[in-house]
C-alpha positions as CSV (number, residue, x, y, z in Angstrom):
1,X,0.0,0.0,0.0
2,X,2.9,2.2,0.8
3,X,4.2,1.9,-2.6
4,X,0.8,2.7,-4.1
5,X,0.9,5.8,-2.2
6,X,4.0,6.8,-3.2
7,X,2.5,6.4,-7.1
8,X,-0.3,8.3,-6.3
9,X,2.0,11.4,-5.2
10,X,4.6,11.1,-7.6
11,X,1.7,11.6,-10.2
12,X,0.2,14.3,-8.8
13,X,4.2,16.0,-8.6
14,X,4.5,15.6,-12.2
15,X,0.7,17.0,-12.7
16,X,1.5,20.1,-10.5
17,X,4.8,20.8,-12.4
18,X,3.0,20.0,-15.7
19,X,0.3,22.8,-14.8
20,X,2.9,25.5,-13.3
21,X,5.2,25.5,-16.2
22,X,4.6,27.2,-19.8
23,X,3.8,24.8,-22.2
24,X,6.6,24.4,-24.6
25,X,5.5,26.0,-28.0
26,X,4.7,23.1,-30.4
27,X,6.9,22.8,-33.5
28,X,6.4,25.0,-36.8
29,X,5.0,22.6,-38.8
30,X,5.8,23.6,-42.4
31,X,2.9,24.4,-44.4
32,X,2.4,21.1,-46.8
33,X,2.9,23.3,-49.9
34,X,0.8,21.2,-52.2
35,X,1.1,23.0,-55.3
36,X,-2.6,23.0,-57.5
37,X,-2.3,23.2,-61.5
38,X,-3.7,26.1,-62.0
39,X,-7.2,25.2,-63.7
40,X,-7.1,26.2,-67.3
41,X,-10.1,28.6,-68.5
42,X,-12.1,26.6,-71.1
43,X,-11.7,27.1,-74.7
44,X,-13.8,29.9,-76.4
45,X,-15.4,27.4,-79.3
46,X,-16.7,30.4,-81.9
47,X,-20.3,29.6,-81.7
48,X,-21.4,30.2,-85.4
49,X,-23.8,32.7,-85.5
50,X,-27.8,31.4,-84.8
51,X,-29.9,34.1,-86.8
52,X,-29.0,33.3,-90.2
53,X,-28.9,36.9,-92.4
54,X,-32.4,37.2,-93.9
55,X,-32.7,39.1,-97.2
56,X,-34.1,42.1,-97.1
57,X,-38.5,41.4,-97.0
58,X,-39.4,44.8,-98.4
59,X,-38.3,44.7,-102.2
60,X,-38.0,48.7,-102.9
61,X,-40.5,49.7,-105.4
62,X,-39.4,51.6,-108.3
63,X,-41.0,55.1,-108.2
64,X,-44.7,55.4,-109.7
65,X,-44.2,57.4,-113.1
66,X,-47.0,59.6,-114.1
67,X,-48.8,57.9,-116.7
68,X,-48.2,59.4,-120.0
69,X,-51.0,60.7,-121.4
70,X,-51.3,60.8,-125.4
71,X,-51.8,64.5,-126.5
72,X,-55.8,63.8,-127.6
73,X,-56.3,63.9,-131.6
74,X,-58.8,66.1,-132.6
75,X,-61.2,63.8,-134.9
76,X,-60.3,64.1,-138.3
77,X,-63.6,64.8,-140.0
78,X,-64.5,62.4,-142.7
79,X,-65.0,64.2,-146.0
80,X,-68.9,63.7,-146.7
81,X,-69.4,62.2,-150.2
82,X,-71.7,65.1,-151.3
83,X,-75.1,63.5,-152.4
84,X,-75.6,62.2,-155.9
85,X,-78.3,64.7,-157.5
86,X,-81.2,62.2,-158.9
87,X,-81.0,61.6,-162.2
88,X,-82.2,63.7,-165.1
89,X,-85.2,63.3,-166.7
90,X,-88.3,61.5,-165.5
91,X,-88.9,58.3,-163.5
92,X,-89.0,55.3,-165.5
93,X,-92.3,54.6,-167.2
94,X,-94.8,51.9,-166.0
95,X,-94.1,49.1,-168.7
96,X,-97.5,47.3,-168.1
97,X,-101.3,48.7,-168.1
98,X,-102.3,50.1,-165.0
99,X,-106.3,50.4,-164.9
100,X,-107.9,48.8,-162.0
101,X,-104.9,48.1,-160.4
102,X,-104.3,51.9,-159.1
103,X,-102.9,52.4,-155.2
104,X,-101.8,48.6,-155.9
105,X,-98.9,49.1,-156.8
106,X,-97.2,47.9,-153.6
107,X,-99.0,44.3,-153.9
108,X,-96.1,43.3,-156.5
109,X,-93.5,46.1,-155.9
110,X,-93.8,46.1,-152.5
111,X,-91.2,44.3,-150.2
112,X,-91.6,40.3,-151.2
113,X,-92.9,41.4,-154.0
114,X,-92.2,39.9,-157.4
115,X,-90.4,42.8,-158.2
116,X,-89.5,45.1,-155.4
117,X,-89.2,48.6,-155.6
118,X,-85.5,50.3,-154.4
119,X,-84.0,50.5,-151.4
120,X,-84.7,53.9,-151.1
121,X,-88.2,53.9,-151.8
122,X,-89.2,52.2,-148.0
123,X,-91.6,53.8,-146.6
124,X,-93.3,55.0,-149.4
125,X,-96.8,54.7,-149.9
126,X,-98.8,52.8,-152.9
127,X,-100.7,56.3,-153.8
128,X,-97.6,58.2,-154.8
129,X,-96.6,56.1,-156.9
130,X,-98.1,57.9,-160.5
131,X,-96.5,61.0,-159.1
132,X,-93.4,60.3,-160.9
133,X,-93.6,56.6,-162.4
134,X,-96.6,57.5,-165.4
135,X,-97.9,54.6,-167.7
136,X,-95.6,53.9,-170.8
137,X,-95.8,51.8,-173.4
138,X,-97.1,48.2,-172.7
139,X,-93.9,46.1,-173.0
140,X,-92.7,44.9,-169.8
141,X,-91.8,41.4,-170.7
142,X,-91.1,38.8,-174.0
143,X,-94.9,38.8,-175.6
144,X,-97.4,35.5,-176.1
145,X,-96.2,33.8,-179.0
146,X,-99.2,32.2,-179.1
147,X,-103.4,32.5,-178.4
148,X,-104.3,32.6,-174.9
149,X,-108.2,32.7,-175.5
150,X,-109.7,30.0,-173.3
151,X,-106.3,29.7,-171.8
152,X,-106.5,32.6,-169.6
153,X,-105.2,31.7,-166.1
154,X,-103.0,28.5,-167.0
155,X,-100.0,30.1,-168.0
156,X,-98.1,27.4,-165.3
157,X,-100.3,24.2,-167.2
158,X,-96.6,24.7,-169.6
159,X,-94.9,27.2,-167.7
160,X,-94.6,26.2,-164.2
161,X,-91.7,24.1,-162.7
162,X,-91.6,20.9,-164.8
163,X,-93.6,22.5,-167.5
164,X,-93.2,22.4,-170.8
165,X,-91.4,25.7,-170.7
166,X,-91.0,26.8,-166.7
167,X,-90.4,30.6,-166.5
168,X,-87.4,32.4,-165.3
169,X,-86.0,31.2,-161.9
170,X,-87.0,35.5,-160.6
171,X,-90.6,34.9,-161.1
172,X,-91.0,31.7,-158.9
173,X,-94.2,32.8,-156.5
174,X,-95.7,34.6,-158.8
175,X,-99.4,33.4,-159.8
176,X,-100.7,32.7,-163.0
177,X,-103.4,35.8,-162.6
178,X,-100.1,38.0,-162.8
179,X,-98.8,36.9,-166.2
180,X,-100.4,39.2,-168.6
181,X,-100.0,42.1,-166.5
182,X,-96.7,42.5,-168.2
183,X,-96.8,39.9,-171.1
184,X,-99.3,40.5,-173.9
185,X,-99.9,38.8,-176.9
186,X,-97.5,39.0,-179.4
187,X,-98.3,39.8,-183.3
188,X,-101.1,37.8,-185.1
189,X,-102.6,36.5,-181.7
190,X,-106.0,37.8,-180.5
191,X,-105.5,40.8,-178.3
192,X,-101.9,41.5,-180.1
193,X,-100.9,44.9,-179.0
194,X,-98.0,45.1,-181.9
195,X,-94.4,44.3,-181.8
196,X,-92.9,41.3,-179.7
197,X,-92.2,37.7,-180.4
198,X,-94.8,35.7,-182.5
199,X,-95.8,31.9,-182.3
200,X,-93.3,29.4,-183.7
201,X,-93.0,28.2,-187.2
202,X,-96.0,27.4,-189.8
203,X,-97.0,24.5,-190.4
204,X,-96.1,23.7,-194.0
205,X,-98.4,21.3,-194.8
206,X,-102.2,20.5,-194.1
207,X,-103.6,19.0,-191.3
208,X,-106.5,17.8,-192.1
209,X,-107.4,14.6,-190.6
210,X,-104.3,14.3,-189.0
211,X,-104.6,16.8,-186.2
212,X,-103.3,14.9,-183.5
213,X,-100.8,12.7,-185.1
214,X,-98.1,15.6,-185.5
215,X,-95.7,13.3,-183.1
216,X,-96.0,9.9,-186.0
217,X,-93.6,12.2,-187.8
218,X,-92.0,14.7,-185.5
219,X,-91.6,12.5,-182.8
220,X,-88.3,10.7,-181.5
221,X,-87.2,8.5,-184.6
222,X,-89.6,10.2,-187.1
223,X,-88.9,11.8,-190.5
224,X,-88.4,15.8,-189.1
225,X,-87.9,15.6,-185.4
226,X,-89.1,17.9,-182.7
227,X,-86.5,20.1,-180.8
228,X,-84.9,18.6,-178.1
229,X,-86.5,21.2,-176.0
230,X,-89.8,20.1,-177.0
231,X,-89.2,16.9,-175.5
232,X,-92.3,15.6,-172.9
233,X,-94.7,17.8,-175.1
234,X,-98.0,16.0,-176.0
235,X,-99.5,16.6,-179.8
236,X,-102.7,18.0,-178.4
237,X,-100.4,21.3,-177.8
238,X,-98.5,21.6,-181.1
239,X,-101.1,24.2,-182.0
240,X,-101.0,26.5,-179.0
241,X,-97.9,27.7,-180.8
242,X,-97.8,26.5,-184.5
243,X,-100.6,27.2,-187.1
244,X,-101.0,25.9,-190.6
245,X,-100.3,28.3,-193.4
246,X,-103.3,30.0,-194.8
C-alpha cells in the first residue's frame, strides 16, 4: 500500500509541475505546400452565329411614273361624199297597163314582192306612186307567141316548174293571174298589142285529118324531129304555138 501511495504522489508531482510550467511552444509545422495546377479557362469554341442573315423582306418599289397621257387627236372629219343629184329626166315609165290596179302598186312592188321597188323607196306609200312613175308603153316582158283565149289563167299548165317551158328562176311565186300584166300577146294573136315575139313556125303542110298525129312524124325516130327542148310535149299542144299556113 505504501508503494501505491508513493505512485499516487509522484503523479500528482509531475501533474503540479505540468500545470505551473509554460507549455513548450509546439513545432512549426511547415505548411504542406501542395502545389494546385492552376485550372485552365475553357476554350472559347466560336459559336457560329444562330440568326442566319435574312434578305431584305421589303423589295423597294421603283418610283410610280405619271402615266403618259397621249396629246388627244382632234377627230379628223371624214370628208362627206356630197349626195348624188337624182338623175335627169323622168322616173322610169310603167311598162305594163295600169287600170284597176291603181294604189296597188305595192301588192307586187312592195317588199316580197315579185319585183320590189328600191332600197330607197321604204316607206313609201302605194298612192304616190303615179307622181313620178306614169304609164308607158305596154312592153314589160317577151310577148305571147301564141293565143291565150280559153287559156287565160293556165299560163303554169306549160310554164310552171316541170312545164313544158318553166319561166325564169325571178318569177318563182308569182301566180298565173299576174302573167299578162306584163306579157301581152305578141303579133297575129287575138288581143296583139303590136311588136314582140310571135308563135313558132308554120305548119307547112295540111292538117287535115291528122290533127293529133303531129308526133308519128315529129316524134323521136320520125322523118323531121321535134327540138330537143320540145321533148315531154304531147301533140294535143302543137297548135298552142304552131298554125297551118293560110
Amino acid at each position: 500500500m505504501t508503494k501505491t501511495i508513493a505512485i499516487l504522489m509522484l503523479v500528482l508531482a509531475l501533474v503540479a509541475v505540468g500545470c505551473g510550467a509554460p507549455a513548450a511552444p509546439a513545432p512549426a509545422v511547415a505548411p504542406a505546400a501542395t502545389s494546385v495546377p492552376a485550372t485552365e479557362a475553357p476554350a472559347a469554341t466560336p459559336v457560329p452565329p444562330t440568326a442566319t442573315a435574312l434578305p431584305p423582306t421589303a423589295t423597294p418599289v421603283p418610283p410610280t411614273e405619271a402615266p403618259t397621257v397621249a396629246p388627244t387627236t382632234a377627230p379628223t372629219k371624214v370628208a362627206e361624199t356630197p349626195t348624188a343629184a337624182p338623175p335627169a329626166g323622168p322616173a322610169p315609165a310603167i311598162p305594163h297597163p295600169i287600170a284597176g290596179m291603181e294604189g296597188q302598186c305595192l301588192t307586187c312592188h312592195g317588199e316580197g314582192g315579185q319585183k320590189p321597188v328600191p332600197a330607197d323607196h321604204a316607206g313609201r306609200t302605194a298612192d304616190t306612186c303615179t307622181t313620178c312613175h306614169q304609164p308607158g308603153e305596154v312592153n314589160a316582158g317577151p310577148k305571147i307567141p301564141h293565143p291565150i283565149a280559153g287559156m287565160e289563167g293556165q299560163c303554169l299548165t306549160c310554164h310552171g316548174p316541170g312545164g313544158q317551158k318553166p319561166v325564169p328562176a325571178d318569177h318563182a311565186g308569182r301566180t298565173a293571174d299576174t302573167c299578162t300584166t306584163c306579157h301581152q300577146p305578141g303579133d297575129g294573136q287575138p288581143g296583139a298589142g303590136g311588136g314582140g315575139a310571135t308563135a313558132g313556125p308554120m305548119i307547112p303542110h295540111p292538117i287535115a285529118g291528122i290533127e293529133t298525129q303531129c308526133l308519128t312524124c315529129h316524134g323521136a325516130g320520125g322523118q323531121k324531129p321535134v327540138p330537143a327542148d320540145h321533148a315531154g310535149r304531147t301533140v294535143d299542144t302543137c297548135q298552142t304555138c304552131h298554125k297551118p299556113k293560110s
